[in-house]
C-alpha positions in Angstrom: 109.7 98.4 74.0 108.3 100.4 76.8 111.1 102.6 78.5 112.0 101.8 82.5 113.2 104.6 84.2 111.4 104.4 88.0 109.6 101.4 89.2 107.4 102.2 92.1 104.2 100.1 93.6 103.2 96.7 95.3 105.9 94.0 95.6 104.7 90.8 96.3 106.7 88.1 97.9 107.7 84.6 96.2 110.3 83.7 98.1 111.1 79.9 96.2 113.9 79.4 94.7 114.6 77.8 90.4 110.9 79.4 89.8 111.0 77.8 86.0 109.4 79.0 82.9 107.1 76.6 82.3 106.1 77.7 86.2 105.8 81.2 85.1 103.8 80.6 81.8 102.6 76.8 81.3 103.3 75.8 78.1 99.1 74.7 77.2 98.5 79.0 77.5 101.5 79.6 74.8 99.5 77.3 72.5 96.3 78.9 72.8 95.3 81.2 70.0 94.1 84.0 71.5 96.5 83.5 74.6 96.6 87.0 77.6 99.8 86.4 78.6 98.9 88.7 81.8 96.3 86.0 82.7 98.6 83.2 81.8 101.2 84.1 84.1 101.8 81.4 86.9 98.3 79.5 85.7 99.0 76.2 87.1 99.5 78.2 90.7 96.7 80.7 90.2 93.9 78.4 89.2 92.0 76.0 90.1 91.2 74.8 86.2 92.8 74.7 82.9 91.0 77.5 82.0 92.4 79.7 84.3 88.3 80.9 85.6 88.6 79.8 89.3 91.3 81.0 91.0 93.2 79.6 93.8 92.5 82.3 96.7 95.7 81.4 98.7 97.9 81.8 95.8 99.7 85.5 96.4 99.3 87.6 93.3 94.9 86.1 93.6 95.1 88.3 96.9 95.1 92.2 97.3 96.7 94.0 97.2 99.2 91.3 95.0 96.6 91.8 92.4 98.2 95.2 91.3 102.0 94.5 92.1 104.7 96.1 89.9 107.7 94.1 91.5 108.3 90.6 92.3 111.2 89.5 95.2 111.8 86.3 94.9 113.9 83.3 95.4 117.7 82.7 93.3 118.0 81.1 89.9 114.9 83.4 89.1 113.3 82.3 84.9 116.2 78.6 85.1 114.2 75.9 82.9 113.0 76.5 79.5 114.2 79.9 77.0 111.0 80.8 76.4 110.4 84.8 76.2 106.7 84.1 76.6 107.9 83.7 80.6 109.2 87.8 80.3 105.2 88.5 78.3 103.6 87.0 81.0 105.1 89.2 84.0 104.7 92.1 81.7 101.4 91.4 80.7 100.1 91.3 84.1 102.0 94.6 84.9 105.2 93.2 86.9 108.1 95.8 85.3 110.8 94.1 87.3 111.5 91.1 89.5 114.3 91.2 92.5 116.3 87.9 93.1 119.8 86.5 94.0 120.5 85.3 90.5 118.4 84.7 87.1 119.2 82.0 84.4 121.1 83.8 82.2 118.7 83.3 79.0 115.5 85.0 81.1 117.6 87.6 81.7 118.3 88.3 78.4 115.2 88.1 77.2 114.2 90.2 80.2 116.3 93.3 79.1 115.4 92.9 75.4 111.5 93.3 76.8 111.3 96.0 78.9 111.5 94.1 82.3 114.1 95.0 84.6 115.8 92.3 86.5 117.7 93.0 89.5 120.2 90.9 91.4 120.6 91.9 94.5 122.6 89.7 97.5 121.0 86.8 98.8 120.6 87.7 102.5 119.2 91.5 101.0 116.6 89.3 99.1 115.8 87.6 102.0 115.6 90.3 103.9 113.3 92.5 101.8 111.2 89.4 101.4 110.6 88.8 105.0 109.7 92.4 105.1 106.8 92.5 102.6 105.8 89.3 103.9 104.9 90.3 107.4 103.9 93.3 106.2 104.8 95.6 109.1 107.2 98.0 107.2 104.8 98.4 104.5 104.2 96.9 100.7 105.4 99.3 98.4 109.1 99.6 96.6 110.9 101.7 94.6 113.8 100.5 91.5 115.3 103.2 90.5 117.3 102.3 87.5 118.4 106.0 86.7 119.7 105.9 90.2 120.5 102.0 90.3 118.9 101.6 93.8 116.4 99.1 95.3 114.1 101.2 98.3 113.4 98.1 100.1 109.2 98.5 102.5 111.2 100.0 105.2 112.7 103.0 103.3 115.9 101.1 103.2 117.8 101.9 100.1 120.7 99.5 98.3 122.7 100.2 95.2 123.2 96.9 92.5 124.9 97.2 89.3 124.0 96.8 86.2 125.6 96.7 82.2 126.0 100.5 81.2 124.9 99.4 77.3 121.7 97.1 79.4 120.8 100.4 81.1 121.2 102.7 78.8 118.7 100.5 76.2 116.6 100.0 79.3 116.1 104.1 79.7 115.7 104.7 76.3 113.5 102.1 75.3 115.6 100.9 72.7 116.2 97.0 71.5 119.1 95.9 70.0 117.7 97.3 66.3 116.9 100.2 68.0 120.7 100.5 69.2 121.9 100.2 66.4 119.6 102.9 64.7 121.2 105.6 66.9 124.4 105.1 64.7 122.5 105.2 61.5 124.5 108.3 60.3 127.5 106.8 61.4 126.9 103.5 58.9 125.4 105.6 56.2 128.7 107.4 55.8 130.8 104.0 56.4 128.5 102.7 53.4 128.7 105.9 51.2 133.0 105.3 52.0 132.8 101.7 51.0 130.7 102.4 48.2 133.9 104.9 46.4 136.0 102.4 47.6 134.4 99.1 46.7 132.3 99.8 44.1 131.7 95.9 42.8 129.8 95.5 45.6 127.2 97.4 45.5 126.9 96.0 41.7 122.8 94.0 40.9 123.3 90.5 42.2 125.7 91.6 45.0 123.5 94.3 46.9 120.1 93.2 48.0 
């Protein structure tokens, strides 16, 4: 996956709360062959049709300049509803690289560090805050997430910390899934193998070791 190091650009606003999955990707676009997730993402709010060709101008992310944001604030209980990890493709695919909120259903936030999109909790009234910010649009549009730093630079310059798993971060910076985790101990199981192997030879016998 792509690494995440310093997220800076647009945020745009959605300030709802228990925005679900099927919300965030509909399920008819995850059953489409030749499905863009970037183009899928919130469908049923940015479009007029099924087919996704007429958009809905009021809708936030059809308006500039939403139509480039890197960073979504929104409302708590951020990705509740179904697990699907199309819901993490679809903010990625339309170039949203992390998403503020009170609190996240605990499966899109796994799925969320296991793709490349960093999800910050942050405290409600901060949320709220921030939000109100970017929605009246007086301090300014852009933010910064600094996960090297672990700070949110909220429209008005205002910077807060939030806290985050060391092992999430660290596979966050690197770029690294959980395969690729486990591949940065590769020398470390070759000679637990090579130990096992003198030890436990019957093992490693045909029909035992694939």
């Amino acid at each position: 996956m792509e690494k995440v190091s310093r997220i800076a650009g647009v945020a745009a606003p959605m300030m709802v709360d228990n925005i679900d999955t099927d919300a965030i990707i509909p399920v008819p676009w995850m059953t489409k062959a030749d499905v863009d997730f970037g183009q899928a993402l919130f469908a049923n709010w940015r479009y007029q049709d099924e087919a996704g060709a007429v958009d809905r101008p009021d809708f936030i992310l059809n308006r500039e300049p939403f139509r480039g944001a890197r960073i979504l604030v929104a409302g708590t209980n951020f990705g509740c509803g179904s697990s699907r990890e199309h819901a993490v493709w679809a903010l990625l695919g339309f170039g949203i690289r992390s998403v503020i909120a009170p609190s996240f259903s605990d499966i899109f936030y796994e799925n969320s560090c296991k793709n490349g999109l960093l999800a910050v909790s942050l405290p409600a009234d901060a949320v709220a805050d921030i939000g109100a910010k970017l929605d009246g649009g007086d301090a300014g549009l852009e933010m910064t997430v600094d996960l090297e730093a672990c700070t949110v630079t909220g429209p008005d310059a205002r910077t807060r910390p939030f806290d985050i798993d060391p092992a999430r971060r660290t596979a966050l910076l690197e770029g690294l899934d959980e395969i690729g985790m486990t591949l940065k101990d590769a020398e470390a199981i070759a000679a637990f193998q090579a130990r096992d192997r003198d030890s436990r030879p019957w093992i490693y016998q045909a029909g035992f070791n694939a």
